[in-house]
mmCIF file of the C-alpha atoms, coordinates in Angstrom:
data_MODEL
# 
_entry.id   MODEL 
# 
loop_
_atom_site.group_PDB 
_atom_site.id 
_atom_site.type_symbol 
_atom_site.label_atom_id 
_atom_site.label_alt_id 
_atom_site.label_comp_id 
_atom_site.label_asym_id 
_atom_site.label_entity_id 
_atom_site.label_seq_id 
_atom_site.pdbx_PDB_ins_code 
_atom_site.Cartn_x 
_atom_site.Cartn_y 
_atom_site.Cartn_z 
_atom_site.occupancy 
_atom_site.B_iso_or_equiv 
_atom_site.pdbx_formal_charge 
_atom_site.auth_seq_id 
_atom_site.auth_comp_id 
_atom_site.auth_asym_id 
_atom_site.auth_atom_id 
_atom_site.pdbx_PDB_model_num 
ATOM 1   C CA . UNK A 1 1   ? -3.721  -9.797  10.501  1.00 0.00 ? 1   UNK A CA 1 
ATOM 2   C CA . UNK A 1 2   ? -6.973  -8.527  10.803  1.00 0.00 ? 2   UNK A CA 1 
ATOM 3   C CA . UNK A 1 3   ? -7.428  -10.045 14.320  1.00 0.00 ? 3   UNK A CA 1 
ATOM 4   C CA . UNK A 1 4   ? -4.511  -8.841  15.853  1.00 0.00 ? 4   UNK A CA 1 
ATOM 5   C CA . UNK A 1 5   ? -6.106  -5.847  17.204  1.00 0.00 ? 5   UNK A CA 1 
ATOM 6   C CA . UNK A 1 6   ? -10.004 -4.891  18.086  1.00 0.00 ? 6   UNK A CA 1 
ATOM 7   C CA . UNK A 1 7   ? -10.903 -1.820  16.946  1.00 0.00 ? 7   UNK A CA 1 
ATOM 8   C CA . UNK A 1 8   ? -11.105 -0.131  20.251  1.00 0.00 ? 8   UNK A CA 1 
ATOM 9   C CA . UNK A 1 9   ? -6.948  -1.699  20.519  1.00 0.00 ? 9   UNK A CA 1 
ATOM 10  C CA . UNK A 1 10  ? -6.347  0.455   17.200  1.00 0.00 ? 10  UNK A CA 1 
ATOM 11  C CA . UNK A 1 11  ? -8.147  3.630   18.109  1.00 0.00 ? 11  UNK A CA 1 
ATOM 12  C CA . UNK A 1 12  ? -6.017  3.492   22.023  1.00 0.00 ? 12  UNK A CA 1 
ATOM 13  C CA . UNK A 1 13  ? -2.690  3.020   19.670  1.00 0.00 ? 13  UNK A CA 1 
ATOM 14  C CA . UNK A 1 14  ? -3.687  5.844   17.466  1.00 0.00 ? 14  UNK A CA 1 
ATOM 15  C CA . UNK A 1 15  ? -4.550  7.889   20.636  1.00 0.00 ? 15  UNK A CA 1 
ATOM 16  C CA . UNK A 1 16  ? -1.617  7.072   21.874  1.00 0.00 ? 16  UNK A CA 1 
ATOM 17  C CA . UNK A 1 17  ? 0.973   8.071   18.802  1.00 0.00 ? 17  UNK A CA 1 
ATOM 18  C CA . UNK A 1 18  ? -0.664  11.249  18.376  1.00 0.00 ? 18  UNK A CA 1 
ATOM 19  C CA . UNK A 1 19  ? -0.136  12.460  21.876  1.00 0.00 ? 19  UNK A CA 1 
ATOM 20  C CA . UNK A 1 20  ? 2.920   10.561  21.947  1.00 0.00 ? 20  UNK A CA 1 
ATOM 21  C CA . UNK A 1 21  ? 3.804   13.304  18.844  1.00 0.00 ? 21  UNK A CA 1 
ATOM 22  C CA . UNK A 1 22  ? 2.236   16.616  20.742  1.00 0.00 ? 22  UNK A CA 1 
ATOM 23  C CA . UNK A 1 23  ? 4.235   15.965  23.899  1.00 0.00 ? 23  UNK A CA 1 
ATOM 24  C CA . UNK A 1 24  ? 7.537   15.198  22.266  1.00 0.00 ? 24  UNK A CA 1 
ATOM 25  C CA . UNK A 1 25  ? 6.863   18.340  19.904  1.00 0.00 ? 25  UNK A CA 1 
ATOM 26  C CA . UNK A 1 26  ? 5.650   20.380  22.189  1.00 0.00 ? 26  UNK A CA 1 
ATOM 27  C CA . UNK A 1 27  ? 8.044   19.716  25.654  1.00 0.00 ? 27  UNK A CA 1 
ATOM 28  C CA . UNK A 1 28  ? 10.721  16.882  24.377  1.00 0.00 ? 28  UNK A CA 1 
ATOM 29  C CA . UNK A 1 29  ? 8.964   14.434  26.184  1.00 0.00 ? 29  UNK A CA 1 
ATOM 30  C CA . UNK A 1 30  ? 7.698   11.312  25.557  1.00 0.00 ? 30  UNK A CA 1 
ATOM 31  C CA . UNK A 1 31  ? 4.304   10.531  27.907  1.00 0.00 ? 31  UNK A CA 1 
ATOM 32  C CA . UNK A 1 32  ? 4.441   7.924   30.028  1.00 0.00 ? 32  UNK A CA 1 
ATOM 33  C CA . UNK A 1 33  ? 1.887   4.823   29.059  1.00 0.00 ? 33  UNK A CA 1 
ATOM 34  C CA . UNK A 1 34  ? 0.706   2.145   30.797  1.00 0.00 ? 34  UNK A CA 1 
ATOM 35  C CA . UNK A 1 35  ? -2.273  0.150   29.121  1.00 0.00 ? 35  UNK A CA 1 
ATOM 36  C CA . UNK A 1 36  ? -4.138  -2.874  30.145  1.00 0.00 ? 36  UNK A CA 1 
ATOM 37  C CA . UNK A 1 37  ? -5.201  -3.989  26.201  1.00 0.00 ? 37  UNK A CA 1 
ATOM 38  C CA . UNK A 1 38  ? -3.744  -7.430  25.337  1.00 0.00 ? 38  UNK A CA 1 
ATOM 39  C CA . UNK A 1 39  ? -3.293  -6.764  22.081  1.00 0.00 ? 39  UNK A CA 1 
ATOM 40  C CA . UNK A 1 40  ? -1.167  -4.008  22.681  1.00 0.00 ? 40  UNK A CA 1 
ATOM 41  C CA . UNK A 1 41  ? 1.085   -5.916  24.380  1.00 0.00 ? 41  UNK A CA 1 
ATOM 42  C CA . UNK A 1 42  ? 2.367   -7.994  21.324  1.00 0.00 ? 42  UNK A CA 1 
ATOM 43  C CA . UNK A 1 43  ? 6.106   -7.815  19.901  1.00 0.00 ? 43  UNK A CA 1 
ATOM 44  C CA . UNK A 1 44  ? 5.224   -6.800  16.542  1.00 0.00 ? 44  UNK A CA 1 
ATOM 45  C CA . UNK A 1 45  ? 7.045   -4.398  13.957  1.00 0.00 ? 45  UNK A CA 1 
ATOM 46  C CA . UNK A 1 46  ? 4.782   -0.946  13.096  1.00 0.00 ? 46  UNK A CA 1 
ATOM 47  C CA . UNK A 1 47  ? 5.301   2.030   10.845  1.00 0.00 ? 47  UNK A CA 1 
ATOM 48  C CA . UNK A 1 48  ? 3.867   5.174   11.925  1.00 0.00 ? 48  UNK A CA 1 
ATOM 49  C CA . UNK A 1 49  ? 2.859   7.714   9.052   1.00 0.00 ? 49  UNK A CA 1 
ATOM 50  C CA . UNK A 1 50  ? 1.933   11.067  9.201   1.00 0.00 ? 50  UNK A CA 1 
ATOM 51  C CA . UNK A 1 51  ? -0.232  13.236  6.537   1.00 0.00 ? 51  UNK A CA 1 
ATOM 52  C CA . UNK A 1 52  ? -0.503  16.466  6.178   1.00 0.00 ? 52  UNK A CA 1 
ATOM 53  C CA . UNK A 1 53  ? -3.815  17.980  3.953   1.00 0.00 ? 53  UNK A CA 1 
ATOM 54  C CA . UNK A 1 54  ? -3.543  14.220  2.467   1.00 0.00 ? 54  UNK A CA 1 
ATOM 55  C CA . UNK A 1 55  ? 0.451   14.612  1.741   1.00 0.00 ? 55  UNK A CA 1 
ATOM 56  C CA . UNK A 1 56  ? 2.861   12.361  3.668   1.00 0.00 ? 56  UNK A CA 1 
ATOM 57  C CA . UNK A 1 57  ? 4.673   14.276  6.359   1.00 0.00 ? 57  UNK A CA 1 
ATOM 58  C CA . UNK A 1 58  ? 6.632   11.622  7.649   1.00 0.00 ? 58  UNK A CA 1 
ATOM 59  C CA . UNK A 1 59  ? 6.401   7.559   7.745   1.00 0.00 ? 59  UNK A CA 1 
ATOM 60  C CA . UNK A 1 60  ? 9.198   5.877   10.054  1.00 0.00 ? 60  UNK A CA 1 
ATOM 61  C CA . UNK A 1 61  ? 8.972   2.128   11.681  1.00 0.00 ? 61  UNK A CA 1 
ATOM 62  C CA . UNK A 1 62  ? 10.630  -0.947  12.500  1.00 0.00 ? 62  UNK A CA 1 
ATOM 63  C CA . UNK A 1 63  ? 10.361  -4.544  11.310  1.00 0.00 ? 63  UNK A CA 1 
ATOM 64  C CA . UNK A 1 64  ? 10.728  -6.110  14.424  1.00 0.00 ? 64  UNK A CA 1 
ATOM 65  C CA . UNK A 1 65  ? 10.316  -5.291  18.289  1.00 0.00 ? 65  UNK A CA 1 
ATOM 66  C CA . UNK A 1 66  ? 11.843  -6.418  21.695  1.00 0.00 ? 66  UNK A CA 1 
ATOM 67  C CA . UNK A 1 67  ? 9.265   -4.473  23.351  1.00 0.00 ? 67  UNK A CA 1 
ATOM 68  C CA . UNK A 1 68  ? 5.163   -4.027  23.040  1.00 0.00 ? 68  UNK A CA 1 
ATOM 69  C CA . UNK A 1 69  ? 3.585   -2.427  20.600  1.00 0.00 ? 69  UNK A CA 1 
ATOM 70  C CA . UNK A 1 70  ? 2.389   0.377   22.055  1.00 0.00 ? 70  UNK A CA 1 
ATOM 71  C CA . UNK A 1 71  ? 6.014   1.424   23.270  1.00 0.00 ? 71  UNK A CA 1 
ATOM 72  C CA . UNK A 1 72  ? 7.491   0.935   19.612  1.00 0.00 ? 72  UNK A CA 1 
ATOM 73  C CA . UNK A 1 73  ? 4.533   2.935   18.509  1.00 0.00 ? 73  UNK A CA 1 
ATOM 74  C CA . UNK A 1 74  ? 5.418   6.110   20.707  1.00 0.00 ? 74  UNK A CA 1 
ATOM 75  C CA . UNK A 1 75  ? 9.374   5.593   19.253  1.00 0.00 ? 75  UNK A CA 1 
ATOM 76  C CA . UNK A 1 76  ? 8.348   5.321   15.690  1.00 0.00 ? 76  UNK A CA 1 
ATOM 77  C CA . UNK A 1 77  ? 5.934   8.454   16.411  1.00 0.00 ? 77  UNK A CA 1 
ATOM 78  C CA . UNK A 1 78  ? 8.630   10.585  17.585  1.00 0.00 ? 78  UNK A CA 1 
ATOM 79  C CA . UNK A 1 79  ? 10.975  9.711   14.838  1.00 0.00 ? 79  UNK A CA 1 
ATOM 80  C CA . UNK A 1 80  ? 7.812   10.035  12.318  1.00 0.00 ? 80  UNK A CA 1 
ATOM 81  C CA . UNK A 1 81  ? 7.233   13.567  13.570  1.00 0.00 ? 81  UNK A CA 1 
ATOM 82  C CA . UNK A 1 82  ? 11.211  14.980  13.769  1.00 0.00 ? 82  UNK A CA 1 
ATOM 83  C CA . UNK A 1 83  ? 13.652  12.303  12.675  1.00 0.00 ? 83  UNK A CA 1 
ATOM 84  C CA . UNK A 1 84  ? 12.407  11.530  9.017   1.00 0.00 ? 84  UNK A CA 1 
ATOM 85  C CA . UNK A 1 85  ? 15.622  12.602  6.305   1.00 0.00 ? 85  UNK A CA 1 
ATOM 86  C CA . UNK A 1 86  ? 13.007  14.026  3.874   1.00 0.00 ? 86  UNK A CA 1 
ATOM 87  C CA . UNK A 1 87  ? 11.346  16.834  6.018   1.00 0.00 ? 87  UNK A CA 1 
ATOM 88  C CA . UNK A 1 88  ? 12.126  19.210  8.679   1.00 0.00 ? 88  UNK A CA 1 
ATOM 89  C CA . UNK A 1 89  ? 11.519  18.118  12.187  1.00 0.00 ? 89  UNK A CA 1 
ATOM 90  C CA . UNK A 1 90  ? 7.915   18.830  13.283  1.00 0.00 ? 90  UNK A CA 1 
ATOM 91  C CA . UNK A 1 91  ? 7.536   22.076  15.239  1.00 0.00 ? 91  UNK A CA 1 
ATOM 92  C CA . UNK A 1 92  ? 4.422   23.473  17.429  1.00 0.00 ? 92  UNK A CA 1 
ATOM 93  C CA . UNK A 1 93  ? 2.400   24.878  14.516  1.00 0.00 ? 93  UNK A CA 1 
ATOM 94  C CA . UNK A 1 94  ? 2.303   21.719  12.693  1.00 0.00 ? 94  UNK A CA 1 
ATOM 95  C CA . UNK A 1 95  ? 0.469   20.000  15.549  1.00 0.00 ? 95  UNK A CA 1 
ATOM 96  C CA . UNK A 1 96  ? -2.470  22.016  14.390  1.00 0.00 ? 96  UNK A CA 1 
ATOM 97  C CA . UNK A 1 97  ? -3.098  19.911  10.943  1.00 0.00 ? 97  UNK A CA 1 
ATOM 98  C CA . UNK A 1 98  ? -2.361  15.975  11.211  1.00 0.00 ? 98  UNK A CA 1 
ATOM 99  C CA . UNK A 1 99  ? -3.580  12.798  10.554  1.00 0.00 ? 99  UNK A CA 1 
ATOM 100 C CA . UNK A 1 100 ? -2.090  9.470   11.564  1.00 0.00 ? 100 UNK A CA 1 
ATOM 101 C CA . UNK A 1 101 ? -1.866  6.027   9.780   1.00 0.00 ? 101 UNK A CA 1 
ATOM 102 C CA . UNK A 1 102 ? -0.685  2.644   11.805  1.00 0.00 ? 102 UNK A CA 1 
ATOM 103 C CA . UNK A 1 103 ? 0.614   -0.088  10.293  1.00 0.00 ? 103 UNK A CA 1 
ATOM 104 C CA . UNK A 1 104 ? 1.070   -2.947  12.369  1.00 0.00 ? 104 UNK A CA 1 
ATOM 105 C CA . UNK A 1 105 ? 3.621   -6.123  10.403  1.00 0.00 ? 105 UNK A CA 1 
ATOM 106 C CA . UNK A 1 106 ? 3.712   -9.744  9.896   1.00 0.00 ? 106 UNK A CA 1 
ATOM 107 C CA . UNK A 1 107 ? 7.334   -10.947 10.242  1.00 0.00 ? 107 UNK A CA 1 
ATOM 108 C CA . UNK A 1 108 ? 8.898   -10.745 6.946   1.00 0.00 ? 108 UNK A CA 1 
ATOM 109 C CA . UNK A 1 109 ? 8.988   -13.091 4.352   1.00 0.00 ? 109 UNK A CA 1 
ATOM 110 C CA . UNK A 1 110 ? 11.808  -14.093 1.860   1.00 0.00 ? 110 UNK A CA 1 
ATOM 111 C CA . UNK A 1 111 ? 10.339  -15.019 -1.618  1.00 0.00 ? 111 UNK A CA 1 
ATOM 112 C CA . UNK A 1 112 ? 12.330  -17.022 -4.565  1.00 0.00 ? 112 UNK A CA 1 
ATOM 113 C CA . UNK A 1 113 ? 9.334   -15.487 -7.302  1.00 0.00 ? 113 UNK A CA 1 
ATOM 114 C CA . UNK A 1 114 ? 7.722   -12.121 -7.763  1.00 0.00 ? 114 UNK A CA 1 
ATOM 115 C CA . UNK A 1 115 ? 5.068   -14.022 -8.579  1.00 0.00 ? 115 UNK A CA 1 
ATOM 116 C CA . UNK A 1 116 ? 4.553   -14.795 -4.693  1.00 0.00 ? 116 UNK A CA 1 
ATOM 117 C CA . UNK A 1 117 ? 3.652   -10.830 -4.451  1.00 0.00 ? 117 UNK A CA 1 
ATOM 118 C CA . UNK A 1 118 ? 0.196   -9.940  -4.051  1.00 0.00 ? 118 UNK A CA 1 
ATOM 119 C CA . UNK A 1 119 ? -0.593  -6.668  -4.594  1.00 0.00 ? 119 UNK A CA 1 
ATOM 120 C CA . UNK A 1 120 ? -2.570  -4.819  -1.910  1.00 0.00 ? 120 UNK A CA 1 
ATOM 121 C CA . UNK A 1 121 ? -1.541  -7.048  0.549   1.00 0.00 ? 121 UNK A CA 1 
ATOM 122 C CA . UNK A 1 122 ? 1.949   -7.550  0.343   1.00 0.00 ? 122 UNK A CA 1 
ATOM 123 C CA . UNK A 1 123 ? 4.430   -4.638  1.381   1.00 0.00 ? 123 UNK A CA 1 
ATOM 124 C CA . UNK A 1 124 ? 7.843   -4.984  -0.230  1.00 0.00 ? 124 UNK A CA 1 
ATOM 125 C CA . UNK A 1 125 ? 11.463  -4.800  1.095   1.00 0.00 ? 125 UNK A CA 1 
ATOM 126 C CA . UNK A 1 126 ? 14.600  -4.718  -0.899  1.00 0.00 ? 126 UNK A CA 1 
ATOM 127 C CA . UNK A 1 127 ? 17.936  -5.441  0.088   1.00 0.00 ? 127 UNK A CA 1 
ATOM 128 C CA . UNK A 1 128 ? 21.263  -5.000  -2.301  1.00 0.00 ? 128 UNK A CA 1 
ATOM 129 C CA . UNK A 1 129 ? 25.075  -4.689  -0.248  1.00 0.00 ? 129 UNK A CA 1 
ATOM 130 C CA . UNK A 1 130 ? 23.876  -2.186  1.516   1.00 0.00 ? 130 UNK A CA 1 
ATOM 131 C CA . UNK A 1 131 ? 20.921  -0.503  -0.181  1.00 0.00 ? 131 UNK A CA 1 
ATOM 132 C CA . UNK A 1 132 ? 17.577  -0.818  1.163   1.00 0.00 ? 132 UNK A CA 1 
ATOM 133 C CA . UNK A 1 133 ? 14.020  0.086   0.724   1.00 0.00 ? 133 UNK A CA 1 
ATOM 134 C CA . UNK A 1 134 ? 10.667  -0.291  2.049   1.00 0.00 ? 134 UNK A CA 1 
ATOM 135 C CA . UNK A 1 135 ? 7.081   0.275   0.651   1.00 0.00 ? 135 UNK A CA 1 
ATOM 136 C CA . UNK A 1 136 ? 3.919   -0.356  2.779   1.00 0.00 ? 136 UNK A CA 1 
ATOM 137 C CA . UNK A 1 137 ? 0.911   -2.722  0.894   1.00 0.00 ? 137 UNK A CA 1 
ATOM 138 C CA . UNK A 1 138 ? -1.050  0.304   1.310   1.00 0.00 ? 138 UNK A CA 1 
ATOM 139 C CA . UNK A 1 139 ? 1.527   2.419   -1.204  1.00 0.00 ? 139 UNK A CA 1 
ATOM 140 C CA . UNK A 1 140 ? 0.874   0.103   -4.254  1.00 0.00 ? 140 UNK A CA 1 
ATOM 141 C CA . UNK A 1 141 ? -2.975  0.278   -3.731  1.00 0.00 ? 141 UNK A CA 1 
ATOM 142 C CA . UNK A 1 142 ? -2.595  4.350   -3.821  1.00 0.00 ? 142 UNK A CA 1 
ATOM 143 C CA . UNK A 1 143 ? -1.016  4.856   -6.552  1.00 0.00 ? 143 UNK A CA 1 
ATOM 144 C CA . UNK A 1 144 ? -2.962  2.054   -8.528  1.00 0.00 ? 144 UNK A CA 1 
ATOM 145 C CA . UNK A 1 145 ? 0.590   -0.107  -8.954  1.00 0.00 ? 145 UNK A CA 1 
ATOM 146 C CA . UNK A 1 146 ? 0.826   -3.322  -10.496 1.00 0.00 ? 146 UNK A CA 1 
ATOM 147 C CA . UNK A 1 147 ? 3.493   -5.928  -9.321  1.00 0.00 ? 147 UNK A CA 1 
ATOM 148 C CA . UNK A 1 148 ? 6.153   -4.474  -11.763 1.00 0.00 ? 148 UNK A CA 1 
ATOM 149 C CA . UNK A 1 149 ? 5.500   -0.851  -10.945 1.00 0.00 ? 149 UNK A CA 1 
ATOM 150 C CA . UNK A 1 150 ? 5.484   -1.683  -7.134  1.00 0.00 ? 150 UNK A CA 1 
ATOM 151 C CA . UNK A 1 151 ? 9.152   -3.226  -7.198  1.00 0.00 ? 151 UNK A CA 1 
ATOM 152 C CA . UNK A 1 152 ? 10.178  -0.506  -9.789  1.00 0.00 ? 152 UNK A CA 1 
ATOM 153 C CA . UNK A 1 153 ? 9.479   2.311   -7.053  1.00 0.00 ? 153 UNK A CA 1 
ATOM 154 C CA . UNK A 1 154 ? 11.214  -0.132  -4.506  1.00 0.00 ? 154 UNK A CA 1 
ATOM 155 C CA . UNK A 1 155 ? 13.942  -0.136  -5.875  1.00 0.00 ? 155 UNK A CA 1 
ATOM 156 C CA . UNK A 1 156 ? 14.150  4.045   -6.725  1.00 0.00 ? 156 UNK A CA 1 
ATOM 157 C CA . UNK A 1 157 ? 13.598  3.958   -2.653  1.00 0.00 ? 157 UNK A CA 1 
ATOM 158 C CA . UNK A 1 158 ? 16.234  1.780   -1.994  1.00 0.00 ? 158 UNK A CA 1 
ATOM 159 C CA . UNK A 1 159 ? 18.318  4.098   -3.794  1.00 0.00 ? 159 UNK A CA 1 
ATOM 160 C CA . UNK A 1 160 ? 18.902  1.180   -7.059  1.00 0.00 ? 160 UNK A CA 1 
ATOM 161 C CA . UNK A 1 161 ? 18.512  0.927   -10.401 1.00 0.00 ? 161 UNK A CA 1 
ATOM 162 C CA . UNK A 1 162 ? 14.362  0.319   -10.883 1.00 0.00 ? 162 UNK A CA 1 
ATOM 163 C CA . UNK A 1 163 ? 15.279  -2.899  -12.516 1.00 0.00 ? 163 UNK A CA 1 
ATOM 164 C CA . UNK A 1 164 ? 17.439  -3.919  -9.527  1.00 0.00 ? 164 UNK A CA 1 
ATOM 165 C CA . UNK A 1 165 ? 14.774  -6.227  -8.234  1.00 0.00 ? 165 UNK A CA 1 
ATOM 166 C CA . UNK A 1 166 ? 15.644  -8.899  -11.551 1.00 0.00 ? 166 UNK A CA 1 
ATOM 167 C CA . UNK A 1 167 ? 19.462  -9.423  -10.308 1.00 0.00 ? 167 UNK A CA 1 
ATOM 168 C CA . UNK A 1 168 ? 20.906  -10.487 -7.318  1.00 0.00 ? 168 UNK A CA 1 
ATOM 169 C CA . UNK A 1 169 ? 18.422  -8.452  -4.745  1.00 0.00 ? 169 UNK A CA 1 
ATOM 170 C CA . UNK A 1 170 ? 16.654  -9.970  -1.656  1.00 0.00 ? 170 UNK A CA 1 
ATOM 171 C CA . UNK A 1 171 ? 13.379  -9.475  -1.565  1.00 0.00 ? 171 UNK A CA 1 
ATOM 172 C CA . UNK A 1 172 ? 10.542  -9.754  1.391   1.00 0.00 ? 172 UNK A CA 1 
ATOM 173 C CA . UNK A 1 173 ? 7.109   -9.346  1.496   1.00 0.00 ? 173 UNK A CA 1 
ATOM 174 C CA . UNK A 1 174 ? 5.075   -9.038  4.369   1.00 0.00 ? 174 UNK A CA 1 
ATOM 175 C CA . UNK A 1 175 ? 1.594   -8.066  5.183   1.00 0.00 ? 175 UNK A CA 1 
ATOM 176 C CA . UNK A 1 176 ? 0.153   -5.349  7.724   1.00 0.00 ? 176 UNK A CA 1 
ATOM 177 C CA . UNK A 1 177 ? -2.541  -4.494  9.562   1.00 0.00 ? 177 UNK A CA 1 
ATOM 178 C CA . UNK A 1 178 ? -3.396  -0.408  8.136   1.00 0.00 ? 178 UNK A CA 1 
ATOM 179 C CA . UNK A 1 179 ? -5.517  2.010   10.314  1.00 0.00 ? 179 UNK A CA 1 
ATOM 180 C CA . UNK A 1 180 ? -5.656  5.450   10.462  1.00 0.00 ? 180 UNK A CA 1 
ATOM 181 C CA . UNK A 1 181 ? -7.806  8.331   11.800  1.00 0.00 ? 181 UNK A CA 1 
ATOM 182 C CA . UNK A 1 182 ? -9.554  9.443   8.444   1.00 0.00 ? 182 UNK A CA 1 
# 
């Protein structure tokens, strides 16, 4: 993953989710792009997150993509910033105090063992009927999470029992590519 995108690729993409997130806030609009980075270009899934004073403010993305990168980024930026079910929609004062975080995914993976996680590179996603929850690689690492713990707070997210994960559940890891602006 680490490849995918040069350094100066993930400092244009952060560039261009935070004033993605300032236009949309501030006028409804979302800027237009154009870019000529390759990397950019790719069909990969992303989650944008946003932090406020080190708290998470809002953390929206997408497994997979029809489109480029950089256009799912501005999408999952907008819905980051004002579409997110556990906070208010983002409004002109908060564009004073944020910080971004990218993640950028490898498709996802179905696993037959928990022992196939790795934590700290492995996000998790759970499926039951028709609950579901995510947690980036990055979460685990955080909040100092072994394997156990990690699937636990999976399955509290996808709105299951925390032992869900040992019956009947789908599970898929995948890895990501994480940069931010701190």
């Amino acid at each position: 993953m680490a490849e995918l995108l040069t350094k100066k690729e993930q400092k244009e993409l952060l560039k261009i989710a935070r004033d993605t997130i300032v236009a949309y806030v501030a006028n409804g609009l979302i800027p237009p792009v154009e870019t000529s980075s390759k990397g950019l270009a790719c069909e990969n899934g992303c989650f944008v997150t946003i932090k406020q004073k080190q708290q998470l403010r809002g953390c929206i993305g997408n497994f997979v993509s029809d489109k480029p990168l950089f256009r799912l980024v501005q999408e999952m930026a907008v819905s980051a910033a004002t579409r997110d079910p556990r906070f208010y929609p983002m409004k002109r004062p908060d564009l004073d105090d944020f910080d971004l975080e990218i993640s950028v995914l490898s498709p996802l993976e179905k696993i037959t063992s928990v022992n196939q996680i790795q934590v700290g590179k492995h996000g998790l996603y759970i499926i039951k009927n028709s609950c579901r929850g995510v947690l980036l690689p990055q979460v685990a690492v955080e909040y100092g999470w072994d394997r156990e713990t990690f699937l636990k707070h999976t399955c509290i997210k996808a709105g299951l029992p925390e032992n869900a994960w040992q019956k009947e559940c789908d599970i898929y890891i995948f890895s990501a590519l994480v940069f931010g602006e701190q």
